[in-house]
Each structure stands twice: as structure tokens, then as C-alpha cells.
C-alpha positions as CSV (number, residue, x, y, z in Angstrom):
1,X,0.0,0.0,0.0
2,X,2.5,2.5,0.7
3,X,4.2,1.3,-2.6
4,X,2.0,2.6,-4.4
5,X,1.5,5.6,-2.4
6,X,4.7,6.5,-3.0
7,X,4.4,5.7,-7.0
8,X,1.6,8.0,-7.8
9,X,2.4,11.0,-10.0
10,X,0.9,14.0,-7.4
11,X,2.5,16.7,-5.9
12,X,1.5,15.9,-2.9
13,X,3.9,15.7,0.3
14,X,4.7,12.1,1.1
15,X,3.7,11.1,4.3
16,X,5.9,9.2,6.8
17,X,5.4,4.7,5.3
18,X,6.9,2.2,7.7
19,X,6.7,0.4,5.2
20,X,9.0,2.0,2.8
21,X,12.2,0.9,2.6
22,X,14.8,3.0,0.9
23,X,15.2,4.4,-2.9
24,X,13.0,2.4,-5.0
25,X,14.6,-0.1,-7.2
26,X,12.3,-0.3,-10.1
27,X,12.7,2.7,-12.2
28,X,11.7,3.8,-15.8
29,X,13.3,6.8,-18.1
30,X,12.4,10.3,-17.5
31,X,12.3,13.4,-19.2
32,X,13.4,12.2,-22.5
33,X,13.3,15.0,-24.7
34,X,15.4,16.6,-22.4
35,X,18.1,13.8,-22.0
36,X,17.8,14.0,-26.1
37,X,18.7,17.3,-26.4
38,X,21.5,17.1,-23.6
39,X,23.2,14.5,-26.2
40,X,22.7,16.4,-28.6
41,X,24.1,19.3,-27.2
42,X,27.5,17.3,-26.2
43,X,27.9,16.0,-29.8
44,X,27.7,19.6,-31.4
45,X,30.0,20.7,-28.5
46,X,32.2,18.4,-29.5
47,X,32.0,19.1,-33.3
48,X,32.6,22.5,-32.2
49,X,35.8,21.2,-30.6
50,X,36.8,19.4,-33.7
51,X,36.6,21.9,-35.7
52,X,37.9,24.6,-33.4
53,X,40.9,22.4,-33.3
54,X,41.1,22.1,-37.0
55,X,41.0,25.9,-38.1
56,X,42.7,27.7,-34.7
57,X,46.1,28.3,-33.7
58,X,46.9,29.6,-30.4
59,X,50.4,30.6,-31.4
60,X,48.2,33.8,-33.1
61,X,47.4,35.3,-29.8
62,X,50.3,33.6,-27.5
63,X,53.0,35.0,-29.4
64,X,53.7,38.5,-31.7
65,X,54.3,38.5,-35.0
66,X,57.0,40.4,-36.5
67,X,57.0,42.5,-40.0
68,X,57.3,39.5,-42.2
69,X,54.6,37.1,-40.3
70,X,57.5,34.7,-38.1
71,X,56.4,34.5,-34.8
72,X,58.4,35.8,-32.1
73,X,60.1,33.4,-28.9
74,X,59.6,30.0,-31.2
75,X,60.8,28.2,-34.4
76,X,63.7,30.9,-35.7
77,X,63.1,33.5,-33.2
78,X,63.3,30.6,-30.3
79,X,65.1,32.8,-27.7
80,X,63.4,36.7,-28.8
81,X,60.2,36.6,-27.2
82,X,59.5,40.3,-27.5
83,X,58.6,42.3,-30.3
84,X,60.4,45.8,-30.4
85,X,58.6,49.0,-32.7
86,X,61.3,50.5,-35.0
87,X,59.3,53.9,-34.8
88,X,56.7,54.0,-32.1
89,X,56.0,57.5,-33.2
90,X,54.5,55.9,-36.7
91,X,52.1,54.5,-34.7
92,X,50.3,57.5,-33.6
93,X,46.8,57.8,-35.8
94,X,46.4,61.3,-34.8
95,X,49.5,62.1,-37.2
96,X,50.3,59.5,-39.4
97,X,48.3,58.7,-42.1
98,X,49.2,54.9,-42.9
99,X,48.2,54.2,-39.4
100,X,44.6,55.5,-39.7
101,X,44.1,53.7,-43.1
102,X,45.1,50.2,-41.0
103,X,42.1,51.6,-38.5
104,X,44.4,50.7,-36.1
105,X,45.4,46.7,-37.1
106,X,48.9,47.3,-37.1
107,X,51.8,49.7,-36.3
108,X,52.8,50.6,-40.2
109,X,56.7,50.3,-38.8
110,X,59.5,47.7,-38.6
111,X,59.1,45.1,-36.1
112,X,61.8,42.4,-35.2
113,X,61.7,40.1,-32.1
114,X,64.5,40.6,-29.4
115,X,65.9,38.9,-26.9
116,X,65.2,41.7,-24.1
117,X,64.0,45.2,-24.6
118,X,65.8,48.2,-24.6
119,X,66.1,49.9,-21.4
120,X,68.2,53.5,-22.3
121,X,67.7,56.5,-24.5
122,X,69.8,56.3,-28.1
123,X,69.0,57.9,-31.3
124,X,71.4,58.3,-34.4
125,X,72.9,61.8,-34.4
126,X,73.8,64.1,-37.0
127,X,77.5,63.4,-37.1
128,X,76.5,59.8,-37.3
129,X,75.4,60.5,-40.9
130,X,78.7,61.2,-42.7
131,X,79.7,59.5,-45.4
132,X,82.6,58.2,-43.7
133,X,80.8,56.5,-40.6
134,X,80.5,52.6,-40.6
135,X,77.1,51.2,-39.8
136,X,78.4,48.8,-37.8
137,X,79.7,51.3,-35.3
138,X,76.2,53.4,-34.8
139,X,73.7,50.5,-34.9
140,X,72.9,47.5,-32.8
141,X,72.9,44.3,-34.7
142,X,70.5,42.2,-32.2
143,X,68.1,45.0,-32.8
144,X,68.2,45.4,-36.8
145,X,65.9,43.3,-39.1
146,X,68.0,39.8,-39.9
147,X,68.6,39.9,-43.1
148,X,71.2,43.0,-42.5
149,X,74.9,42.2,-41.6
150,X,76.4,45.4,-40.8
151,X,80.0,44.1,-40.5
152,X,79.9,43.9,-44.2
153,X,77.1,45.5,-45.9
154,X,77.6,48.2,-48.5
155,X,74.6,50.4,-47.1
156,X,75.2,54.0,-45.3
157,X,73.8,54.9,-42.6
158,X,70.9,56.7,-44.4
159,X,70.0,54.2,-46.8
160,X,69.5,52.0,-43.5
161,X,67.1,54.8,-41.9
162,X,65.6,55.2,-44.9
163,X,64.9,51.6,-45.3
164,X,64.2,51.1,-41.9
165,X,66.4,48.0,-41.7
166,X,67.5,49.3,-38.3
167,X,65.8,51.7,-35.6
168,X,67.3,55.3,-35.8
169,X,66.3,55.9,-32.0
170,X,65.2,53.9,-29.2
171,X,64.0,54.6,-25.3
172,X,63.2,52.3,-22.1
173,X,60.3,50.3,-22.9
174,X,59.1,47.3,-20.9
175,X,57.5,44.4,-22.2
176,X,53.8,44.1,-22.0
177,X,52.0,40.9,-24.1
178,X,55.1,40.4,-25.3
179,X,55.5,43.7,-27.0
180,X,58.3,46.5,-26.1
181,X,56.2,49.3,-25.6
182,X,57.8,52.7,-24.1
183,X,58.3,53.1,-20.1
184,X,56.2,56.7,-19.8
185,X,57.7,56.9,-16.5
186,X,61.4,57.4,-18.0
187,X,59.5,59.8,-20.4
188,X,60.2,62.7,-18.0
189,X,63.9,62.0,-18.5
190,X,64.5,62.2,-22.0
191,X,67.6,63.9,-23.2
192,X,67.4,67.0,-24.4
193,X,69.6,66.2,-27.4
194,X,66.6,64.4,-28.7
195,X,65.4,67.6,-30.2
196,X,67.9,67.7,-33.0
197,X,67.1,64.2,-34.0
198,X,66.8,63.8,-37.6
199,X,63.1,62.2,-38.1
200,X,62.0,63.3,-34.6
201,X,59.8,66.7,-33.8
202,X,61.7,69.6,-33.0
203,X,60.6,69.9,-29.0
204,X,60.8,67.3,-26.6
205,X,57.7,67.8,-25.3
206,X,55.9,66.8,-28.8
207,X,58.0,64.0,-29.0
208,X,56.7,62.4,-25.3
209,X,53.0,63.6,-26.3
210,X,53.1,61.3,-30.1
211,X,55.0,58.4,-28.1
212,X,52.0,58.4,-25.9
213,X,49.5,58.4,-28.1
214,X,51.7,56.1,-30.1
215,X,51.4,53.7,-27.2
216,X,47.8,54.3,-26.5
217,X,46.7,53.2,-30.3
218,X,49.3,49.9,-29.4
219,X,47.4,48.8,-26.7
220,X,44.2,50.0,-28.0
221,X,44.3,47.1,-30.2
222,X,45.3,45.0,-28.0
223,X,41.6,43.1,-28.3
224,X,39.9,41.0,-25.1
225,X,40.9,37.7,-27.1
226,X,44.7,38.3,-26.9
227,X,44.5,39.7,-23.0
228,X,42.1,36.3,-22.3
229,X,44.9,34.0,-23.9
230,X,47.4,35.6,-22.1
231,X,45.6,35.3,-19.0
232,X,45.3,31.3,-20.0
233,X,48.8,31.0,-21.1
234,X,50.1,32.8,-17.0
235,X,47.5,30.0,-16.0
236,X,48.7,27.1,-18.2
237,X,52.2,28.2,-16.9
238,X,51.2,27.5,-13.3
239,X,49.0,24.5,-13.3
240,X,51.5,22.1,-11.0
241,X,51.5,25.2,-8.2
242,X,47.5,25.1,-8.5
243,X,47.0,21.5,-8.6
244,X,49.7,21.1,-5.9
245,X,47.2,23.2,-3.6
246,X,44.5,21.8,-4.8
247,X,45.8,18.1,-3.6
248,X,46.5,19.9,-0.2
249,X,43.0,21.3,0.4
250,X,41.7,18.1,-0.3
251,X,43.8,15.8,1.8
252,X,43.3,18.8,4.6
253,X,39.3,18.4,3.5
254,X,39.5,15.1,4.4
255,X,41.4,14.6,7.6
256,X,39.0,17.5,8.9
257,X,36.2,15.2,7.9
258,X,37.3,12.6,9.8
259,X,38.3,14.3,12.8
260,X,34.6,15.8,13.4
261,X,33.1,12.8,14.4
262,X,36.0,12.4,17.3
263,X,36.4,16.4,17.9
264,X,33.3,18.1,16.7
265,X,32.8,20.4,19.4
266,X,36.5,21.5,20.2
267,X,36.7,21.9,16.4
268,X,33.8,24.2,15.6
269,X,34.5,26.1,18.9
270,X,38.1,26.7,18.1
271,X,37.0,27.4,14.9
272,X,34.9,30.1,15.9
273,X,36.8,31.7,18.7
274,X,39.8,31.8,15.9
275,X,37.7,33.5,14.0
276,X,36.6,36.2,16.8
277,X,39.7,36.5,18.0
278,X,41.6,37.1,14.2
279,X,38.7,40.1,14.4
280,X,39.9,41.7,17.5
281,X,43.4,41.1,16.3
282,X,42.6,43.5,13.6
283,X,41.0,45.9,15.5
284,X,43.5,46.3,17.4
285,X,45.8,46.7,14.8
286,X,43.7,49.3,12.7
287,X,43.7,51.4,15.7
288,X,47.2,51.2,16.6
289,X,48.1,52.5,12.5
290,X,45.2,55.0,12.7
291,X,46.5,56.4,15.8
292,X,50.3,56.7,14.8
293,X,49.2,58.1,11.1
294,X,46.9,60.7,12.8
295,X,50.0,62.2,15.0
296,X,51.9,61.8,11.7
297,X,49.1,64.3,10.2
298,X,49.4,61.6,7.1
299,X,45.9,62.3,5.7
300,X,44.3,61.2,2.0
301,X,44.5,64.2,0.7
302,X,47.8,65.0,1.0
303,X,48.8,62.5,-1.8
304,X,45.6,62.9,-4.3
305,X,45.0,60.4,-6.9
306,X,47.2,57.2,-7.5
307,X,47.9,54.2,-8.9
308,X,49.9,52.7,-6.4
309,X,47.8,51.3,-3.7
310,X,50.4,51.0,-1.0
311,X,50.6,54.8,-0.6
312,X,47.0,54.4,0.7
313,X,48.4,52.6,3.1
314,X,49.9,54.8,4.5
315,X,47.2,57.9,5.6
316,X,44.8,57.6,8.5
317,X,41.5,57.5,6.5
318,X,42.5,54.4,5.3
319,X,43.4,52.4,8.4
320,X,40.2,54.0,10.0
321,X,37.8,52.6,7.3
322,X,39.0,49.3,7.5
323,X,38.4,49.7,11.6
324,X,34.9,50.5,11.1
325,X,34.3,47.7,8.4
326,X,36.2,44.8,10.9
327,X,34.2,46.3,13.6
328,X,31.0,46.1,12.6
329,X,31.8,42.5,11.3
330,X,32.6,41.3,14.2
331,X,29.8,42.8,15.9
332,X,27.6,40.8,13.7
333,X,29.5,38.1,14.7
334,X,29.1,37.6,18.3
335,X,25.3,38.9,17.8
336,X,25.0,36.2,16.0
337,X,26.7,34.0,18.8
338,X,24.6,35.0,21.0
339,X,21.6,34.9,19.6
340,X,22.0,31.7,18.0
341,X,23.8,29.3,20.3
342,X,21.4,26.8,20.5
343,X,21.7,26.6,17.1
344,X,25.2,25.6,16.9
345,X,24.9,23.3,19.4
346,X,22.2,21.6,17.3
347,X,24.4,22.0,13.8
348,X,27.5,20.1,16.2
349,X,25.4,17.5,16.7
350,X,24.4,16.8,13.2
351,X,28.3,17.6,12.6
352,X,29.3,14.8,14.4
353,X,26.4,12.2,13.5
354,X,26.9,13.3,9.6
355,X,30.9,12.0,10.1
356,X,29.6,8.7,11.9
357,X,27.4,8.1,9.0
358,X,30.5,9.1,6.3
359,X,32.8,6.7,8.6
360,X,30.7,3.9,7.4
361,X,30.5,5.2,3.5
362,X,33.9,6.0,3.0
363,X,32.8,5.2,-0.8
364,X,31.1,8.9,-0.5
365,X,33.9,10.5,0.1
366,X,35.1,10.0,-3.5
367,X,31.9,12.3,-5.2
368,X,33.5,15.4,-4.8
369,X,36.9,14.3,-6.0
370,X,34.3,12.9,-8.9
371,X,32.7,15.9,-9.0
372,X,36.1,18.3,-8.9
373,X,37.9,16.2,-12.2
374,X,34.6,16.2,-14.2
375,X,34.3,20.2,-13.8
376,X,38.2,20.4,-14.6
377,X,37.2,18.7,-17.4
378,X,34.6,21.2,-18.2
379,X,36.7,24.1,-18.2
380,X,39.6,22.9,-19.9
381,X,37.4,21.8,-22.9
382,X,36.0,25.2,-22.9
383,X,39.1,27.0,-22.3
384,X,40.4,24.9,-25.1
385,X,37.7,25.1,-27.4
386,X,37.3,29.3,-27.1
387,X,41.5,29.5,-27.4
388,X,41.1,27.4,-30.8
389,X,37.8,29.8,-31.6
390,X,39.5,32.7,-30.9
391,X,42.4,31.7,-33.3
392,X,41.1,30.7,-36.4
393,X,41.5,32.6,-40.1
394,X,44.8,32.5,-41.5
395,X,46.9,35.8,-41.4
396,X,46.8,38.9,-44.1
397,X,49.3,40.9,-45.0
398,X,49.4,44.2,-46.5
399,X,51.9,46.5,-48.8
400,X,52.7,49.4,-46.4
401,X,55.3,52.5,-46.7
402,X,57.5,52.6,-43.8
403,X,58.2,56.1,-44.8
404,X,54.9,57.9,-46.4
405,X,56.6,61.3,-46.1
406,X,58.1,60.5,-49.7
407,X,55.9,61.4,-52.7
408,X,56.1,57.6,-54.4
409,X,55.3,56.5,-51.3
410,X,51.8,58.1,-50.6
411,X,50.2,56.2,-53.6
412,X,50.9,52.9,-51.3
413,X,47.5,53.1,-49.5
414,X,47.8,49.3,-47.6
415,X,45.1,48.2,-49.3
416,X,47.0,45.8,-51.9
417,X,47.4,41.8,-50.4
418,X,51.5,40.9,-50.5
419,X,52.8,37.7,-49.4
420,X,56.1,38.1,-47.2
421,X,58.2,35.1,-48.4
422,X,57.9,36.0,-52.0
423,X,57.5,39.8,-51.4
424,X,60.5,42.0,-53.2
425,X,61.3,45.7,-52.4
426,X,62.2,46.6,-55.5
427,X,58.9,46.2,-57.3
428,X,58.9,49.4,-55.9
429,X,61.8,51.5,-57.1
430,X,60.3,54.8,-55.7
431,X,59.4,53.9,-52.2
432,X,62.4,52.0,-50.8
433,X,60.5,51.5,-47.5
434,X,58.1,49.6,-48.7
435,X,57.4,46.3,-47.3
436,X,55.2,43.8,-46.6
437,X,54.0,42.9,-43.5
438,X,50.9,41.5,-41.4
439,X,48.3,43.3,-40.3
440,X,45.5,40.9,-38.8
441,X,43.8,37.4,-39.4
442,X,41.1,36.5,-41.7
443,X,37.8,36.9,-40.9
444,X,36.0,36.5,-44.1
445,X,35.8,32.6,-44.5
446,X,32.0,31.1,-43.4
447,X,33.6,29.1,-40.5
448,X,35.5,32.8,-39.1
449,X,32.0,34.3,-40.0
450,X,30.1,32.7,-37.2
451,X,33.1,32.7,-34.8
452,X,30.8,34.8,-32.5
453,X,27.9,32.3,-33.0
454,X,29.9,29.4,-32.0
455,X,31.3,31.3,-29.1
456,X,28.1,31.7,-28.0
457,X,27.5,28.1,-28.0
458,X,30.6,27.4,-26.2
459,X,29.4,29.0,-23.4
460,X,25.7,27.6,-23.4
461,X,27.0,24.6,-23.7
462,X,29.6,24.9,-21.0
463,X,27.3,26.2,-18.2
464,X,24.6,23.5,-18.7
465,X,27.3,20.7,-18.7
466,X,28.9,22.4,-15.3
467,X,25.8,22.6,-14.0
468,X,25.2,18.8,-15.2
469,X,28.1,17.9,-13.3
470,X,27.3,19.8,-10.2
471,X,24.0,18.4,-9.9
472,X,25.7,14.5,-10.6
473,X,27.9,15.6,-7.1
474,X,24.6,16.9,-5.6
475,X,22.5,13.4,-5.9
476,X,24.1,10.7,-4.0
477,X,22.5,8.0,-6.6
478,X,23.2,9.8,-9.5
479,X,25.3,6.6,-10.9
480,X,21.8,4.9,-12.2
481,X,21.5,6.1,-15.8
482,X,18.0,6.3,-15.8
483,X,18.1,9.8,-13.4
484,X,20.5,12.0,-15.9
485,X,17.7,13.5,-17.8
486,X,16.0,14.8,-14.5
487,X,19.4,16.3,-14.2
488,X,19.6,17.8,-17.1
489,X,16.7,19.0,-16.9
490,X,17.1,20.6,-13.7
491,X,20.8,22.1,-14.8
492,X,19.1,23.6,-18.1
493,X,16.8,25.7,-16.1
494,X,19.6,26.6,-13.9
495,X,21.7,27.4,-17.5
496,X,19.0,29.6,-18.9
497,X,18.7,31.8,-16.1
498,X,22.4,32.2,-16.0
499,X,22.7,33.3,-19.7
500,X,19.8,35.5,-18.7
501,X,22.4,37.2,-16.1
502,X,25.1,37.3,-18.4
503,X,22.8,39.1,-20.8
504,X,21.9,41.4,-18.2
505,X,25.5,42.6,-17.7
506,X,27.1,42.8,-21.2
507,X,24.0,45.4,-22.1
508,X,25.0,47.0,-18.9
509,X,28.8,46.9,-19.4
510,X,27.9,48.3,-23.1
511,X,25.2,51.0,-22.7
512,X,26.8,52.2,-19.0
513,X,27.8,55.8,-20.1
514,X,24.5,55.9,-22.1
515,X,21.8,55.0,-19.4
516,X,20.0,57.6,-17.2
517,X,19.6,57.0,-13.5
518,X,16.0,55.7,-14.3
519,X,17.3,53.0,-17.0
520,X,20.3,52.3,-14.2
521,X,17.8,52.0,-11.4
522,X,15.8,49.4,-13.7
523,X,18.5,47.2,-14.9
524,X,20.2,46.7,-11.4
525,X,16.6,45.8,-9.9
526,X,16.5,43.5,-12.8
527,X,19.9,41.9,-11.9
528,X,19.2,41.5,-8.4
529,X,16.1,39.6,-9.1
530,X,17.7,36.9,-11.5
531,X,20.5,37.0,-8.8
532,X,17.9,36.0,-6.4
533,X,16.0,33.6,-9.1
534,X,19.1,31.5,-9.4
535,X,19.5,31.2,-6.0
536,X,16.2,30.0,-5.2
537,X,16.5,27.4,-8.3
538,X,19.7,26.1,-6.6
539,X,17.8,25.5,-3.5
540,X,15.2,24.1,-5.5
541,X,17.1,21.6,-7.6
542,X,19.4,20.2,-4.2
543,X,16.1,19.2,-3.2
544,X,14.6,18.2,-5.8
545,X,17.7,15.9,-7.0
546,X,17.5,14.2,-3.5
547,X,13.7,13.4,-4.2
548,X,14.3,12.0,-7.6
549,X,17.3,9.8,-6.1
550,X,14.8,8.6,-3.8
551,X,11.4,8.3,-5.5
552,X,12.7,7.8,-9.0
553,X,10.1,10.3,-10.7
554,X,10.9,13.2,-12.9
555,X,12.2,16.3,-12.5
556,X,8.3,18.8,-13.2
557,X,6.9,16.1,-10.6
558,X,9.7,16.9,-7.7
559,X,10.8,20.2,-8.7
């Protein structure tokens, strides 16, 4: 009788069967339109993969190119990982014309990969452009293009400006994405002999204003993609350090697990007492540095506006605010304590019959290891899949004069395609600065059409399948086959209002210094309520997954 009690399809609260007698063993498919479309799901996400794989190339994004396409730190630059501008001043689109036609691609300058970048001020002087001068003693043969000897070349020092086959000045730069661009702190020491430069502007001044701006257009198109990959590569880098601490939480994890069923209440206790007394630690502390930078008269406004966050360490307004925040934390804290001590003596209780019941199931103990390597799995097929995404279209190169201030050169517009390994200089006898080099990847083939598209998908895709595996961790009898679409089902809900959220933000991260207060006031209300929606789905679905490991119905009937 209470079999079939429990069978029947009602939402009804079951009541309490003596009768019952665990998770029922005969169980049928559920939801199968939605474990139909899960499949299907994973097999385009894993055509997506293949063919990600097939047309990407990380090495687009992980290393710079130089002018004639070789990347920079492998293959025959293994060793010059940085990429060093001949004539950062050329890529300034406020004053050079071949840089606004690129709409800001590429730097219409020389580029060769180094081994380190410069880190003084030199420029070629006027003396250094005699007849009678050797190359060899004015330039610097590790920063000249390769295919220049100048121990034996027949070149003058002009022709080599002219052509730019090696840089006629250079200043302390610093290597950002693998790029030597300018230090603008060393800009305020720039020698004043720079304003008889041949090729530089007249006052020193307007030479530190075009570097800037120079710079800015460098890192201007520096795009999301290339700061995400590098962002992957510091992270790809480090994985032994993460896993290492990873392998240490868990084998702490455990060990704390078992040691709650012997210590439960010295634990939690210690626990908590450790936790007030770190708080009145830092009280204490935040009044002692407020007190001695309040004799010291060190207030905020005696330094302004900077970016170096230690100095606000050092004023009194600082140490103060972080006295009020730990304050009123703590506060909280021991109200709650107080108010809720019966509480925790109940919560210890269940603490310590929770680790009995895990002392015999030591088998359980292995889900969230389960759990952990299937959502490392997630991620690194996603990371993979958006790297190879991100990376696809072969690269394009352009005709570009180096030097436009020549009048054969202006009719070079960088609109005509070259190809660097065949390209020859002297198909254009009147421009000898013209060259060929690369300027961005394709984007015009059908598969680099929809790269946005299939991005998309990588992330919808990626969220329910996280969200799959979380919910596998979340139902202790999530091995029987026949409750993954329930799952699914549950974690596609979940998915949907996620993507809502995400939605939510990239139209507030894109119409922010559009929207009115009123707009403002609407979206944020809007976020917090899908904030709170997920939430309440979580909380939902833990439950719900329980049921349907225990009653074997589907997800609408539970949820």
C-alpha cells in the first residue's frame, strides 16, 4: 500500500510509510526529450571542438608577429620573445596617415623580435650620418631586421634609416604581451639632445606627447581575445603550483572530515573563537596605524589620486575605514553567537552524527573528488575550445610604406594583399621602404564568420554541462542512468537563467555611459532579481535531486 502511495504522479507531500524501505529499485526513463537534447548538445559541442581544433592556432594570440609574419620566442626566433617597434611615433593615428588607413590593425613600422628590450635613450645623431661613418659602429645588430649584416654591408647609414632596416632611435620600454612598448615613466627623462634628431619633432615635449599616443593606439588594439589568452597561457604556466594546492585542500578536507566525528565540538569552537579573536586582532591593529598616522598628520588628501595602492596605506583614512568595516563585522558576529547558540549546538550534533554516517561510506567521500575532475574537465574543454575559436582565419598581410613622407610612397594606400616570403622591395623603385607585413587574421571565410555564433554556443553549452556535473555531485544515486535527464533538466533551467544574467550585464557593461539614473535603477533591480532567481532554483534543484534519487520520478513532478 504504501508502494503505491509512493508511485503516484501527485504533488502531494509524502507522508511518513513504515513500510518504505529506501530508494525504490524499479525505475523507468524520465524526461526524455530533455536527455535527447542534452546528447545532442555534447555531440555539437564536441563538433565544435573538432573543428575549433582544425582551423585555430593559439600561437596567433600567444606570441607577436614580427613584420614579415614569423612568430616571435619560437621556431627561428626561439630565444626573442618580445617584439620591439622600429618607430613607435608611426604608430600615432592622430598624425600618421598609414596608421589610420590600418584603423588601427597594425603599427605601419618595422618590427623584429628581441631577446630583451631596450632599457636607455639612443638615437642616431647628426655626425653619425657622414659619409665616412660605418654602420656597424652606430647600430645595434640584435636590434636590426635579420637579413642586414652590418659588419659587411655596402649600405650607409641613411640608406639603413631610410629603409628602416635598423631603428634610428630607441627609449626604455618594458614588455607588455610580449610587445616592447615605451616606459612613460622614463619619459620625464628624456635627453634634451633628442630635439635635434633627424626624423624626430623639433621639441621634446611633442615627441613624449606622439609616443604616448603612439602607445595608446598599441594597446588599444590589443583586443579582449589576446588579454584572455594571455591570461590562460600565466594559467597554463602555473598548473603544477594550482594542482599542488589543490591536492593539499583536499587531503586537509578530508582529515578535517574525519576528525569531526571524534572532535566536533572542540573543532567548531576553536573554529569560531579563531575566527573572533583574528577580528579583535585586527582591530587592534587598525587602531594602533590609525592612531600613529593621525600624529603623523598623514591624511588622504595630502597625496591625491594614484595608482599605487600601497601609498593608501599609509594615511589615517584608510586604516580608519578598515576599523569600522572589521568592527562592525565582528559585531555581527558575536550577535549572532549570542543569539543563535542553540543553534550551533544543534548544527554540532548533526556535525558529528553526519561524520559517523560518512565513517561507514567512505565510498562517499570520492563524489567530490568525482565531481572536482569532471568540472576540470569542463573548463579545460572550454578554455580549449574558445583558445582554438579565438584563433582561427589564416593571417593577411598588406603592402605598407615605412616612410609615407616620400611622394612615391603616398600612392601605397595598404590596401593591396603581398605575401612576405615571395615579397621584393624593388617592385617598388620609388618607395624603398616599402614592405610587406601582417596586419591581422582573416575573418571572411563562413567558418571565421560565425566565430561569434559558435562562441556563444561554447558558453551555453559549458554552463549546462557544469551545472550537469554539479548536480551528478549533488544526488548521491546519481550513478543509475536512468536519473541523468531529470538532471539535465534541472541544470538547463539553472543554464538559462544564467545566460539571462550574463545578458543582463554585457548590455550594462555596453550602454553604461548611455543609461539615465532611471534606465540604471531598472536594470540593477533587474539583476538582483535573477540573482535571487538563481538562487532560489539552486535550493530548489538540491532538493529536488534528492527526491528523484529517492522516488525515481521526474524532474516537473519533484521540482
Amino acid at each position: 500500500m504504501g508502494q503505491s502511495r509512493v508511485e503516484t504522479w501527485t504533488r502531494e507531500p509524502a507522508e511518513f510509510d513504515p513500510a518504505f524501505n529506501g530508494p525504490i529499485k524499479k525505475r523507468g526513463c524520465t524526461d526524455i526529450l530533455c536527455c535527447i537534447l542534452f546528447m545532442a548538445v555534447i555531440l555539437g559541442y564536441i563538433v565544435v571542438g573538432i573543428l575549433a581544433w582544425l582551423f585555430g592556432d593559439p600561437r596567433h594570440v600567444l606570441y607577436p608577429r614580427n613584420s614579415t609574419g614569423w612568430f616571435c620566442g619560437i621556431g627561428p626566433n626561439k630565444g626573442q620573445p618580445n617584439l620591439l617597434y622600429f618607430d613607435i611615433l608611426k604608430c600615432s593615428t592622430s598624425i600618421n596617415v598609414m596608421a589610420t588607413a590600418l584603423n588601427g590593425f597594425q603599427c605601419p613600422t618595422t618590427q623584429v623580435c628581441v631577446d630583451s628590450c631596450p632599457t636607455q635613450f639612443w638615437a642616431v645623431e647628426i655626425k653619425d650620418y657622414f659619409p665616412d661613418v660605418k654602420p656597424k659602429n652606430v647600430f645595434n645588430q640584435s636590434l636590426c631586421v635579420p637579413s642586414i649584416n652590418l659588419m659587411n654591408t655596402s649600405l650607409t647609414v641613411q640608406d639603413i634609416v631610410i629603409k628602416e632596416l635598423c631603428p634610428f632611435f630607441y627609449m626604455p620600454t618594458i614588455p607588455v604581451l610580449g610587445r616592447c612598448l615605451p616606459d612613460i615613466s622614463a619619459l620625464g627623462s628624456i635627453p634634451p639632445k633628442f630635439s635635434n634628431i633627424p626624423g624626430l619633432p623639433s621639441s621634446v615635449n611633442d615627441t613624449v606627447g606622439i609616443i604616448k599616443n603612439g602607445t595608446g593606439d598599441i594597446v588599444n588594439g590589443f583586443n579582449a581575445r589576446e588579454i584572455g589568452v594571455r591570461i590562460f597561457e600565466d594559467f597554463a604556466s602555473s598548473w603544477p603550483w594550482i594542482l599542488l594546492g589543490l591536492l593539499i585542500a583536499m587531503v586537509v578536507s578530508m582529515l578535517f572530515l574525519l576528525l569531526l566525528r571524534f572532535t566536533a565540538p572542540v573543532m567548531v569552537w576553536v573554529l569560531i573563537i579563531g575566527v573572533l579573536g583574528a577580528g579583535a586582532y585586527g582591530i587592534w591593529h587598525c587602531y594602533w596605524e590609525y592612531a600613529n598616522y593621525k600624529k603623523a598628520n598623514a591624511t588622504i588628501s595630502n597625496i591625491g589620486f594614484t595608482t599605487n595602492f600601497a601609498v593608501y596605506l599609509q594615511v589615517q583614512e584608510t586604516w580608519l575605514a578598515f576599523l569600522i568595516i572589521i568592527s562592525v563585522v565582528e559585531a555581527i558576529l558575536l550577535l549572532t553567537l549570542i543569539f543563535l547558540r542553540t543553534r550551533i549546538l544543534i548544527a554540532i550534533a548533526l556535525i558529528q552524527e553526519s561524520s559517523k554516517a560518512i565513517s561507514h561510506m567512505m565510498s562517499t567521500l570520492l563524489y567530490p573528488l568525482v565531481t572536482f575532475v569532471l568540472l576540470l574537465v569542463c573548463v579545460a574543454y572550454w578554455g580549449a575550445t574558445a583558445l582554438y575559436l579565438a584563433t582561427s582565419g589564416g593571417p593577411i598581410y598588406k603592402v605598407v610604406a615605412l616612410n609615407s613622407t616620400l611622394s612615391d610612397c603616398k600612392m601605397i594606400n595598404g590596401t593591396a594583399d603581398c605575401d612576405p616570403q615571395n615579397f621584393n622591395s624593388s617592385d617598388y623603385p620609388g618607395c624603398p621602404s616599402a614592405s610587406c607585413i601582417f596586419i591581422k587574421y582573416n575573418n571572411e571565410g563562413l567558418f571565421q564568420r560565425n566565430l561569434f555564433n559558435l562562441q556563444i554556443y561554447n558558453v551555453v553549452a559549458f554552463l549546462w554541462c557544469v551545472n550537469f556535473v554539479i548536480a551528478l555531485g549533488q544526488s548521491l544515486y546519481a550513478h543509475s542512468g536512468t536519473m541523468w535527464a531529470p538532471l539535465a533538466f534541472g541544470a538547463l533551467i539553472l543554464t538559462l537563467v544564467q545566460i539571462a544574467r550574463m545578458i543582463l550585464e554585457y548590455i550594462d557593461h555596453k550602454t553604461k555611459a548611455a543609461q539615465n539614473p532611471c534606465a540604471r535603477f531598472i536594470l540593477c533591480c533587474l539583476k538582483c532579481c535573477l540573482w535571487c532567481l538563481e538562487k532560489f532554483i539552486k535550493f530548489i534543484n538540491r532538493n529536488a535531486y534528492i527526491m528523484i534519487a529517492i522516488y525515481g520520478k521526474n524532474f516537473y513532478a519533484l521540482g
